[in-house]
N, C-alpha and C positions, 0 to 999 in steps of 0.2 A: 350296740346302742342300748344303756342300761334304760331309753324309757323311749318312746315314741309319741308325735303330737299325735296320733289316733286316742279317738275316745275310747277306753277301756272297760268293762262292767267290774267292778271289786264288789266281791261277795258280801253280802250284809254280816255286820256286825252282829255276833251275839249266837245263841244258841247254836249247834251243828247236829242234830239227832239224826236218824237213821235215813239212808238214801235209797232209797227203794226205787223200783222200778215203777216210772210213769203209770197212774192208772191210762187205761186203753184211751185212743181216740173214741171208739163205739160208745162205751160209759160215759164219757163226758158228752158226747151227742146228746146221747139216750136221757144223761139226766139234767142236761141243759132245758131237755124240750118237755123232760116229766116236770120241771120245777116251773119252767113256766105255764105249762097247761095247767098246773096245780093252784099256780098262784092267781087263775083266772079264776077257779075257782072259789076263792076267798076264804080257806080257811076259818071255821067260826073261833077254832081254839088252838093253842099250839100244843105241838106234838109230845106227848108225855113215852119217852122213854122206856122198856120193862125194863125188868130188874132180873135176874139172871143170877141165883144164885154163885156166888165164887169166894173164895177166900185162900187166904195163905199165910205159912209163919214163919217169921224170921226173927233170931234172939228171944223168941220164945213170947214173944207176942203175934199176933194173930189179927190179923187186916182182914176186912169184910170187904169186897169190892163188885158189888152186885150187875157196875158199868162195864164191866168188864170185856165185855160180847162186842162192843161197839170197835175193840181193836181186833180189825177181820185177821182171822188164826189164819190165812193163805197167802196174809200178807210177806212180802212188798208185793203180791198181786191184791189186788182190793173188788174184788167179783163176790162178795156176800151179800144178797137182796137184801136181807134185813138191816144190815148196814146199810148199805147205801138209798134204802126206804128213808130211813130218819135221817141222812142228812138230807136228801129231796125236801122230806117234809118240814125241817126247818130253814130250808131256804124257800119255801113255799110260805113260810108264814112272814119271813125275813119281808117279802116280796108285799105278802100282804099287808101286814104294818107300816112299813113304807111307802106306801102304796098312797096315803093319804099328808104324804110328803113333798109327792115326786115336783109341786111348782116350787117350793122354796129350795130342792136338789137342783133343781136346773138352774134357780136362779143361781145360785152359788158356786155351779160350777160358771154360768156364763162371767159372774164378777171373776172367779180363777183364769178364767181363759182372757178374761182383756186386759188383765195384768200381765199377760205374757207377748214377747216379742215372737210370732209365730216364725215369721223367716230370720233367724238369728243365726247367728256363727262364733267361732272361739277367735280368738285373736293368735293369726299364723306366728307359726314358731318353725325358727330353724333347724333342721335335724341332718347335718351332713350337707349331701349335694342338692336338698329339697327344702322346702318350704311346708309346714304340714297345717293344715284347720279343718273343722267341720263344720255344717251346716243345718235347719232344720229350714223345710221351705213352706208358708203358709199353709196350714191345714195339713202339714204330714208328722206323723206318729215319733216317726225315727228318722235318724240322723243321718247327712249324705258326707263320705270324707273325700278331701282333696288333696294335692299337692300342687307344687310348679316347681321349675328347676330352680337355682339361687340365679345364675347366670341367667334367666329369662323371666325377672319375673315381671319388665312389663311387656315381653313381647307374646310370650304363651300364654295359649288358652289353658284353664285348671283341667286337672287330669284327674277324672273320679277313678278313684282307687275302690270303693267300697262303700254301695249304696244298700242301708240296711231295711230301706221300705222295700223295696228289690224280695229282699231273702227274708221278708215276714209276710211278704202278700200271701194271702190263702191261710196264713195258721191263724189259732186264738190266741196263742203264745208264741214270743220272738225277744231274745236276749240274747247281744253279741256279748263274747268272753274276751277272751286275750287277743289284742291286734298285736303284731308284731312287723316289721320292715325288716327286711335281710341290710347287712351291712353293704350291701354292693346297690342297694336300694332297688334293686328287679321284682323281688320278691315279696308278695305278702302274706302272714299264716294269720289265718283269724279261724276263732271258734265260734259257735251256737250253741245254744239251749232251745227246743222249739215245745216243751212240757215244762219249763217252771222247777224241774225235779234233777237242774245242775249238774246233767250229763251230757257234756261239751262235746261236742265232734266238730275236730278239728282239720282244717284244707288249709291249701298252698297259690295261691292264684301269681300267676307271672303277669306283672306289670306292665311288660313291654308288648306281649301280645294280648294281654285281657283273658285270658283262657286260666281256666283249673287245670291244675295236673291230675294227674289220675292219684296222686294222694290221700289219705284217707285216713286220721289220726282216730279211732271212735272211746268211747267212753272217760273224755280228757276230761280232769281236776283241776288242773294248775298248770300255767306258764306253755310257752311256745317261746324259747329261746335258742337263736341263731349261734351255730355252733360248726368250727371243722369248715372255716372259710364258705360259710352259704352252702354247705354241701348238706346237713343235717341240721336237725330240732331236737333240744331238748325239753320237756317237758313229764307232768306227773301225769300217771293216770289212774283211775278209779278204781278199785278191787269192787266185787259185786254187795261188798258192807259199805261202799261209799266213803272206803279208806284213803288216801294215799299216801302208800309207803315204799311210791320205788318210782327213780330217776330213772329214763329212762331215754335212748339215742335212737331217733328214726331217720336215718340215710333216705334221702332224698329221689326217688323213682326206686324205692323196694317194700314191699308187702309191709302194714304194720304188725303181722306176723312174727318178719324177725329182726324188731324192733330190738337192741339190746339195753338190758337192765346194768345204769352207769352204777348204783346203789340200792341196796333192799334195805330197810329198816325193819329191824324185829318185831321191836317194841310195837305194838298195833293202837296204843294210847299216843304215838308219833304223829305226827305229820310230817312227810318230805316237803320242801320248795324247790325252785332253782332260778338262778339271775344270772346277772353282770358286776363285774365291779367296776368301777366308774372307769378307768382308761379301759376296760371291756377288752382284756387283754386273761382274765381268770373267769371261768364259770364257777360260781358259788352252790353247792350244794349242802343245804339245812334241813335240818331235822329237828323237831323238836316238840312239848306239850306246851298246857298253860304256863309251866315255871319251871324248864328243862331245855337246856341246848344245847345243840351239836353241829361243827360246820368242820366242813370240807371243801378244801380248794382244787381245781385241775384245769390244767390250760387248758383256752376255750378251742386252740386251733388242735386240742391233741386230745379230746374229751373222752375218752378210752386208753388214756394215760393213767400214770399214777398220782395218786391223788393225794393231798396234804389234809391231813386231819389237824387240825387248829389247835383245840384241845379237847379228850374225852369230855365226856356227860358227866356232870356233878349234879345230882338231884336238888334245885332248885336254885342255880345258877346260869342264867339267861348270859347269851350272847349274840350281837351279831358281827362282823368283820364288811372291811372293804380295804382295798391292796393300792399302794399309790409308788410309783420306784421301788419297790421290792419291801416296802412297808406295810407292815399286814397292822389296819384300826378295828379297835375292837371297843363296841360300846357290850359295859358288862355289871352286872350286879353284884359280882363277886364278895366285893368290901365294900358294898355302901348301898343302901338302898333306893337309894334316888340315881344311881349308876353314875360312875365314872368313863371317861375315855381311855385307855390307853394302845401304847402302841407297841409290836413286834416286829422282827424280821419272818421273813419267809423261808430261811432258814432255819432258828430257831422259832417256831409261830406259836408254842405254850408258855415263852418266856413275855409276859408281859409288864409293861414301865409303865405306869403314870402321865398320861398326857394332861387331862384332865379332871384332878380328884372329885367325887362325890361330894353332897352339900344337900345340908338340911333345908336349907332355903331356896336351892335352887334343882329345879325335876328336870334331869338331861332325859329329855326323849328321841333324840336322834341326831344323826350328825350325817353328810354331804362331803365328800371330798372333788374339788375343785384342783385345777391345774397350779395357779398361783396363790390359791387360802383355801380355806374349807370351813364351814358353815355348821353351828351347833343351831338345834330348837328342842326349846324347853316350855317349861314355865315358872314362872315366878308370881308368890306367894294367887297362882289358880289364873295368867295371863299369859299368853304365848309370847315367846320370846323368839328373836330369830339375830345372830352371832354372828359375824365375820372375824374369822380368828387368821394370822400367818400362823405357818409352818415352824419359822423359827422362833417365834414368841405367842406360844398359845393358850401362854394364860390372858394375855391382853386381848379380852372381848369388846368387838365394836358396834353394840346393839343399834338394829332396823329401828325407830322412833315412829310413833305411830302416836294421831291426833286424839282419841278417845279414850276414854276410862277403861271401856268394858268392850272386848271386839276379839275376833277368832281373824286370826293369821297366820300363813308359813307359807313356805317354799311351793312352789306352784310347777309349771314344765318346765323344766330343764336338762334338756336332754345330752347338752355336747358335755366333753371336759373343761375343754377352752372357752368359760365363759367370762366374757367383759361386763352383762347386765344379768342379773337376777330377776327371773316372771317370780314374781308376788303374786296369793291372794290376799286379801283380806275382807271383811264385812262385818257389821255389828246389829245389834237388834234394831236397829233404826236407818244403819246405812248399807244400799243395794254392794248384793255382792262385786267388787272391783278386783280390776287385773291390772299390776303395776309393775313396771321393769326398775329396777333397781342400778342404780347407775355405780360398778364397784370403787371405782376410781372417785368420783366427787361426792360417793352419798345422796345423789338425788333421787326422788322418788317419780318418776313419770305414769300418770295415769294412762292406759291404753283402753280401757274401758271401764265401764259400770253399767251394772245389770238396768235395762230400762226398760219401765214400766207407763206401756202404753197407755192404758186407761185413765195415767196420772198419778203421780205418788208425792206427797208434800213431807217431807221428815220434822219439819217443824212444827207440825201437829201431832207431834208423837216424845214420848219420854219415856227413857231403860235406866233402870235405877239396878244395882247388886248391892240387897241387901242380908244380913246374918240374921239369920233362926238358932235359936238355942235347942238344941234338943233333949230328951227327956235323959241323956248320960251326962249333960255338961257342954257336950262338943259344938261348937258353933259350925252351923255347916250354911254358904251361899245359897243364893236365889236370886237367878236375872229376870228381870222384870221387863216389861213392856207394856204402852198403853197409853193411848189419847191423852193429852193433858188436859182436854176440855172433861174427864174420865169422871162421875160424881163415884164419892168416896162410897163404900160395900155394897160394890156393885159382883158382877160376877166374874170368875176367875177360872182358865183355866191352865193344870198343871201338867207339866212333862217331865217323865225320866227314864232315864236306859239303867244306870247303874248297876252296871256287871262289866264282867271281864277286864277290868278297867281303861272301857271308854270313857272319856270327858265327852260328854255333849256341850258343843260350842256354844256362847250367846252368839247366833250368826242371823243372819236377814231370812223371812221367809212372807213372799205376795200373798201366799196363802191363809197364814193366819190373821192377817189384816179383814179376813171376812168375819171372825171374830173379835177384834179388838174393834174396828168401826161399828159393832153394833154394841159397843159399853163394856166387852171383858176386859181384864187384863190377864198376859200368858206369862206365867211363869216357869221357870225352868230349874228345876231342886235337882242341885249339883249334890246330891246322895252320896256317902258313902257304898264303896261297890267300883265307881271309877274312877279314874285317877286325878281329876281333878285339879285335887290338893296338893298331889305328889304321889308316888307308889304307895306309903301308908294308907291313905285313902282308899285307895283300893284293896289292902290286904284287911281293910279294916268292914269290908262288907262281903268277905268270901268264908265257904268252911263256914266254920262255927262262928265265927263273926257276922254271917249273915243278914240276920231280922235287924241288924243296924241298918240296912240298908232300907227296910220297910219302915221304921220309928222313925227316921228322919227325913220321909217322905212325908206319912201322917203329923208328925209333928211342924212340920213346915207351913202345911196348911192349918192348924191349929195357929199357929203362931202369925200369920197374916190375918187371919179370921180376927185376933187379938189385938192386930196394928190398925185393922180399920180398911184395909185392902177390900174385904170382901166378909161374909156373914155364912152361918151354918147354913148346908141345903144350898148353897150357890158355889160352891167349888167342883169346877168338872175336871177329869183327870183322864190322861189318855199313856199307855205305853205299847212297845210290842215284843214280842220274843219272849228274853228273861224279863223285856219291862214288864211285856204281860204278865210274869210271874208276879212283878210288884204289884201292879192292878188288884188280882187275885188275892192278895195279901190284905191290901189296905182297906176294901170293902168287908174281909174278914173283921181286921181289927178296929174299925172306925166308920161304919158304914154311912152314920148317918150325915158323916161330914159332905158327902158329895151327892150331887143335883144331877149327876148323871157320869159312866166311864166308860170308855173305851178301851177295852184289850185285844189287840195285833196276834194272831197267832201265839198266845199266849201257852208257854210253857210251865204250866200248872199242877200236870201228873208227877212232880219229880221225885216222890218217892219211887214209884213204879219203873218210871224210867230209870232211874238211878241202878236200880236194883234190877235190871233186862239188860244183862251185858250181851246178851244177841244182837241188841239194838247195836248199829254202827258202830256210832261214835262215843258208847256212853263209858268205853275203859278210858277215854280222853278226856271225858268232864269230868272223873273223879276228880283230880285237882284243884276243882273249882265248887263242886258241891261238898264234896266227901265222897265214900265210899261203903253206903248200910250193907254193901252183903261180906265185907268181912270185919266193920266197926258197928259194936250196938248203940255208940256212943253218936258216930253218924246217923243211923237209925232212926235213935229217937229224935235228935236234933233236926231232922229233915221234916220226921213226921207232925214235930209242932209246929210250923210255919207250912208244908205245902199245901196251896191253897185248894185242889181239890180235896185234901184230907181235910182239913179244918174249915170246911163249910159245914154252917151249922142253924137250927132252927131261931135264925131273926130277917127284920127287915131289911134288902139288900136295895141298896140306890138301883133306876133304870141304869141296865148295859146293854151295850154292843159289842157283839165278842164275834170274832173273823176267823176263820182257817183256810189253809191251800190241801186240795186232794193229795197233791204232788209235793207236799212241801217236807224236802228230804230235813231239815234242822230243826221243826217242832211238827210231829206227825199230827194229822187231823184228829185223832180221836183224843187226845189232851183237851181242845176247847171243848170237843161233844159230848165228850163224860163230864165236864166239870157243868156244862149249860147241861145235863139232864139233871145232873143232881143238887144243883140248882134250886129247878124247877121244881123236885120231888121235894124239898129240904126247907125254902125259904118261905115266911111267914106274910108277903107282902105281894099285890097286884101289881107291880109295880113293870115295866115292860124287860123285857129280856129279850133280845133277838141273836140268831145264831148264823152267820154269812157262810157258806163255804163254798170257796172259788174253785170249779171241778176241774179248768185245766189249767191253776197255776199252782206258785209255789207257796214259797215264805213272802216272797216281795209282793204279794199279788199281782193284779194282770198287768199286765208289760204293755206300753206305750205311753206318751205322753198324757195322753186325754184320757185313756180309759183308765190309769191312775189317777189322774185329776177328778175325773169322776165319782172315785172311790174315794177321797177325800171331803168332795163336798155331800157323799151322800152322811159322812161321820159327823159332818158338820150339821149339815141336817137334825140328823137325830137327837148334839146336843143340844141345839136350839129349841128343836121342838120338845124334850123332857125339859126345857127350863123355863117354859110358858112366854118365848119371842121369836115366834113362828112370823108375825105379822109385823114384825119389826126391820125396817130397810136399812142397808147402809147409806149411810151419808155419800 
């Protein structure tokens, strides 16, 4: 089964730095109950930093890094008092400036919370001989999953397979990884996270009796895929740098011990994967970086067989394959940069033909093979596209039609081969996310749901415009917009962007920011160079030494609505996280005084530093994506004039909020801690600065419905209150 109706966790977008080992339960106790005793105490001033002599040189320049100390040298263990002094003491002042917030935090999560359907479910999907959905039940955190037979589904009672409020009672942290159903459907392999620090350990629970096996997968990465007739799992698992670079076969009732390794990858800038191909008749095994690939095919009933290598690794040629009668599809960059389809035998599997040529105009992002046609999605000139192509005539595309101008859509669960209807998502800044079957045979579109929003939601008090910013090279780059029609014109605004790795952040529906746009903002969304957007150019067009495009067309966006009448200088607030955080970092650098207040997410800030600490994890795998300063001085310098803790400098910096995870294995805590001390040492203005660190989660912050919700309206909070409408209600 290449997919299952169980809900999944996919790992967030963006950043991947060092995986270290969880700080301890004790430490997180201990500095759970020092920051709140501390924050009873009220703080008169925030915590100022020392400085700590350090420096070093590379290409014969010479960095001063005086923050240096704040990364504990015992790490991935993090037991240094002094460390963990200062971050206590700025979540102690976090606590105390906030502190004179906490009613319009509560209000704002309670408007969060009655926009949402507390007891809500997915809409069940077929998978074989079962029925698959989940559930959330009034007031609970996490998700309860179900099944019924096809043959019974109005006589049986649902049969919980896997209740996640269950296996997070008692923690502070609780994130399920990969669910997976054995093909004979008896069997379930699901993973945990119970620290935030994305070291899965993986079990085996039998369905039919309800019981765990004595199974025991520990330190899992990636994937739990059924293999060798329900007899074994494959799956990746973690090297102690938070690598994965080895596939890897666990037989079913034998020690994970002598687990055997299907594939080892060299390369340590790699990552392994492993799947299905759509008739789940081949296990697919990938390897690959940001802009490097490698795949490997081996029956899935013979996974200690001999394996078909597709074709060698070409340094910056991406691929991936799926097998249909003994046709091996390969989406691939080779000769076109917005990628081509074509197709191979599985005999010959490096001889590839042409299914579908590349196109300036049109961005193949992926492609779906089906029993009877198979399914391209793209976009077109920056809108999702979704294709129904036959076999025997596969230039003739017969595009999904969709009612709105501007909307985020594609391919949703679908789990069999043999399908007759297509689950759709779709949603747009104005309309709730919907789930639609697509009927293959007459082209109709059946609504099965839409997201409903109890408290009341009216779209026709709201208006999403995408419009073009010129920015300061020529390049016209979008911006989706949202916002009360009743909206009076340079009012305040606020902005979002990921722009890395080349994600497209969707114009897609969120209840959440409606706690903004009902009190006068409008949200927009600066479709940056950095992700893809526009097409693969777009993104290669804010990486490497292309970069600070990615920052100038942030800043210049908001210049350029400032200009149209949207909004006025000192009233643009800006929020990103990860690498957005990197842009954050950036644009308060370059254009401070544009914004009224920002928010940066575990912001990846240090990148020189990290760049250049190939100890760290994952940092031989970002090279491809930043550069490489410790053997380019060309990298080097290019790094050093944009990373924003290096080019923090003596001016006035807009209020921020800036967030970290103790455990957060993809931007380690001391990135935000060094960049908020020197900060504080550096910048010329009163202006508020708060530094959040979540001691027992990750990158995603805390885990559950609510106590993320929480976390959102306390950011919402903050903006409101640095933009003087504290007192101001929603309609």
């Amino acid at each position: 089964m290449k997919n299952t109706a169980l809900s999944s966790f996919a790992l967030a977008t963006g950043l991947a730095f060092a995986a270290l080992q969880p700080v301890s339960a004790a430490i997180q106790e201990e500095a759970d109950t020092v920051t709140k005793e501390a924050s009873q105490t009220a703080p008169a001033a925030p915590p100022v930093a020392e400085k700590r002599e350090h420096s070093y040189t590379h290409h014969g320049i010479t960095i001063s890094d005086p923050y240096h100390w704040l990364k504990d040298q015992s790490y991935p263990t993090i037991d240094d008092e002094d460390v963990l002094d200062y971050v206590k003491a700025e979540n102690a002042w976090f606590e105390a400036q906030m502190g004179g917030q906490e009613a319009l935090t509560e209000e704002l999560f309670a408007e969060m919370r009655a926009r949402i359907k507390e007891d809500d479910s997915t809409v069940p999907q077929k998978d074989g001989d079962f029925v698959y959905w989940s559930e959330f039940e009034e007031g609970a955190q996490y998700r309860k999953h179900y099944r019924k037979p096809v043959d019974a589904l109005q006589t049986d009672k649902p049969q919980l397979i896997l209740d996640e409020n269950a296996l997070a009672e008692g923690k502070e942290y609780f994130r399920l990884g990969t669910a997976s159903v054995s093909e004979s459907g008896r069997y379930l392999a699901y993973s945990t996270d119970t620290s935030g620090a994305e070291r899965y350990t993986g079990v085996i629970k039998d369905l039919q009796t309800g019981e765990l096996l004595s199974d025991e997968i520990p330190n899992l990465r990636s994937g739990l895929t059924w293999a060798a007739n329900d007899t074994a799992l494959v799956y990746g698992p973690s090297t102690e740098e938070w690598r994965t670079l080895e596939a890897k076969l666990h037989v079913i009732g034998t020690p994970s011990e002598d687990d055997v390794v299907l594939y080892k990858e060299e390369d340590e800038s790699f990552s392994v994967g492993t799947g299905l191909t759509a008739q789940e008749d081949w296990l697919v095994i990938a390897s690959g970086d940001n802009e490097t690939s490698e795949v490997r095919l081996v029956r899935r009933d013979d996974p200690t067989g001999e394996q078909i290598l597709i074709k060698p690794r070409t340094k910056g040629v991406e691929y991936s394959v799926d097998v249909r009668d003994g046709d091996i599809f390969v989406w691939t960059n080779d000769d076109h940069i917005n990628f081509r389809l074509a197709k191979a035998s599985v005999d010959t599997p490096g001889t590839w033909e042409t299914v579908i040529a590349g196109s300036d105009e049109f961005y193949l992002t992926g492609f779906d093979l089906f029993k009877d046609f198979f399914v391209t999605e793209g976009r077109l000139n920056g809108l999702d596209q979704i294709q129904l192509r036959q076999y025997d005539a596969p230039q003739a595309a017969k595009p999904i039609a969709f009612p709105e101008a501007s909307y985020n859509a594609g391919l949703s669960n679908n789990p069999e081969y043999d399908m007759t209807k297509l689950r759709l998502s779709y949603e747009s800044m104005v309309t709730p996310d919907s789930v639609y079957d697509y009927n293959v045979a007459t082209g109709a579109l059946e609504l099965l749901k839409q997201q409903e929003i109890p408290s009341g939601y009216d779209a026709d008090l709201y208006a999403t415009e995408r419009v073009e910013i010129t920015a300061r090279d020529g390049t016209k780059v979008p911006v989706s917009i949202v916002m009360r029609k009743d909206r009076p014109a340079g009012g305040p605004m606020h902005l979002y962007a990921y722009a890395s790795y080349g994600y497209a952040v969707p114009p897609g529906f969120s209840t959440t920011r409606l706690s903004l746009i009902d009190r006068g903002f409008a949200y927009g969304i600066v479709h940056a160079r950095g992700g893809d957007d526009l097409g693969r150019r777009w993104y290669l067009q804010g990486k490497l030494f292309e970069r600070t495009n990615t920052f100038n067309d942030f800043v210049d966006a908001g210049r350029a609505l400032i200009a149209k009448g949207y909004t006025a200088e000192g009233k643009v607030t800006a929020s990103g996280g990860s690498a957005g955080g990197e842009l954050m970092g950036a644009i308060v650098n370059q254009d401070p005084s544009q914004y009224g207040a920002v928010v940066s997410h575990v912001p990846f800030v240090d990148v020189l530093n990290t760049m250049l600490d190939e100890s760290l994890p994952l940092t031989p795998g970002e090279w491809q994506e930043w550069g490489n300063p410790i053997e380019s001085k060309e990298a080097f310098a290019y790094i050093l004039h944009y990373s924003p803790y290096d080019q923090v400098s003596a001016q006035n910096y807009p209020p921020m909020l800036v967030t970290a995870g103790l455990n957060d294995p993809r931007v380690t805590y001391w990135e935000p801690a060094k960049w908020v001390a020197k900060l504080r040492e550096v910048k010329t203005d009163d202006n508020v600065l708060l530094l959040k660190t979540n001691m027992g989660a990750g990158h995603g912050g805390k885990s559950g419905r609510w106590n993320s919700l929480y976390e959102t309206a306390e950011e919402f909070a903050f903006i409101l209150w640095q933009m003087g409408m504290t007192d101001e209600a929603a309609d």
